[in-house]
C-alpha positions, 0 to 999 in steps of 0.5 A: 414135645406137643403141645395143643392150641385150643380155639373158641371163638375169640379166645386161643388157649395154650394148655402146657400142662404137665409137662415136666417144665422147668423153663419155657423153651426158648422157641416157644414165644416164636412159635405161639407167641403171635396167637394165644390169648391163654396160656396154662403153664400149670402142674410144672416145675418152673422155677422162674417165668422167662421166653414170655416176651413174644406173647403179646396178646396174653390176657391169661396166665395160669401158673399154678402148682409150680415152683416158682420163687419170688423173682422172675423174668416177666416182660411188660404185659399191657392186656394181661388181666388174669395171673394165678400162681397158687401153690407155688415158693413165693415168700416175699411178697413185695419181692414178688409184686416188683417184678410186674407190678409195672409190667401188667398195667391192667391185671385185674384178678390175681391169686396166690393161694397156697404160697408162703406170702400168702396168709389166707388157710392160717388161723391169722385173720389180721396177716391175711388182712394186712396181707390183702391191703398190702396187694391193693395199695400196690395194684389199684386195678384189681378186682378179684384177690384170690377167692374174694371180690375187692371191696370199696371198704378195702380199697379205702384201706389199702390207701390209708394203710397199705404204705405201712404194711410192707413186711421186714425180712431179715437180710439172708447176707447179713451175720449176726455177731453172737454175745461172747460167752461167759467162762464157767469158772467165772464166779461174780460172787461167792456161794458162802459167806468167808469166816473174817480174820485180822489178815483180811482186807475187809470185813462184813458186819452188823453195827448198831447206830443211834440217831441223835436227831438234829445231830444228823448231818441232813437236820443241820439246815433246819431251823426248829429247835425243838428237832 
């Protein structure tokens, strides 16, 4: 499998487009490791980032329009500054952001359009907000956050709120024990009134009672005798 290292000035970039991947070779590090400076792993099927380690001059990873999930193998990547991971299986997103959130120290623009934790093309003004401070709470040095500049106003936020924006999932292990049903013959009570007789227990009635005024059993403390 070929793949092309395209120079231009400073810059070395790797383009691994298309290829079918769904995970890096293991010599790929060795082999371009040393020299690119961008690397694009986009239009794969990569599940999960792995055999990255050896890149340690990457200041761009493009991994868009694969199918990556929320965990993965990033090493630490203390010159990466650009990560783009639009359209891809990532629904966690404080799953996703702990597996580099220390290892790309100087990450300045990120993008996650199109990704289940991502809220941006939904009709919820207020999930995408929440969403992005939630982001920037994490990362500080950010500066782009998909299609928008970060703003003072949101980063201002970010600290007041973004502690509290982490969003709880219900775990995937746990089993939820269902109410047991109630049997169908089970009556509680029933439809029609029975016709009383001498041999019941019990009757249901009407019964007329008088009222006496200070005859009654709460009016015994009252004093007045006009009562």
């Amino acid at each position: 499998m070929e793949f092309r290292l395209e120079t231009s000035g400073n810059t070395r970039r790797l383009v691994v487009a298309e290829k079918g991947l769904t995970a890096l070779p293991d010599d790929f590090g060795d082999q371009f490791g040393p020299v690119a400076t961008h690397l694009d792993l986009s239009f794969n099927a990569i599940t999960r980032v792995n055999n990255l380690d050896k890149f340690a001059q990457l200041v761009s990873l493009v991994l868009d329009n694969n199918q990556l999930g929320n965990i993965n193998d990033f090493p630490s990547m203390p010159s990466l500054q650009t990560l783009s991971v639009n359209n891809n299986n990532i629904d966690d997103l404080d799953l996703f952001l702990d597996s580099f959130v220390d290892k790309f120290p100087n990450l300045t623009f990120l993008s996650m359009i199109k990704n289940p934790a991502c809220p941006l093309l939904s009709d919820d003004d207020t999930a995408y907000t929440n969403y992005r401070l939630r982001v920037l709470f994490r990362m500080k040095r950010l500066q782009h956050l998909d299609m928008s500049p970060v703003t003072a106003s949101e980063r201002q936020q970010a600290e007041r709120k973004g502690a509290l924006l982490r969003v709880a999932k219900p775990d995937p292990q746990q089993k939820i024990v269902a109410e047991p049903a109630l049997d169908p013959e089970y009556k509680p009570l029933p439809e029609t009134l029975s016709t009383p007789s001498e041999d019941s227990p019990a009757h249901f009635g009407v019964c007329s009672y008088i009222y006496y005024g200070k005859q009654s059993e709460g009016n015994r403390f009252i004093l007045n005798e006009h009562l």
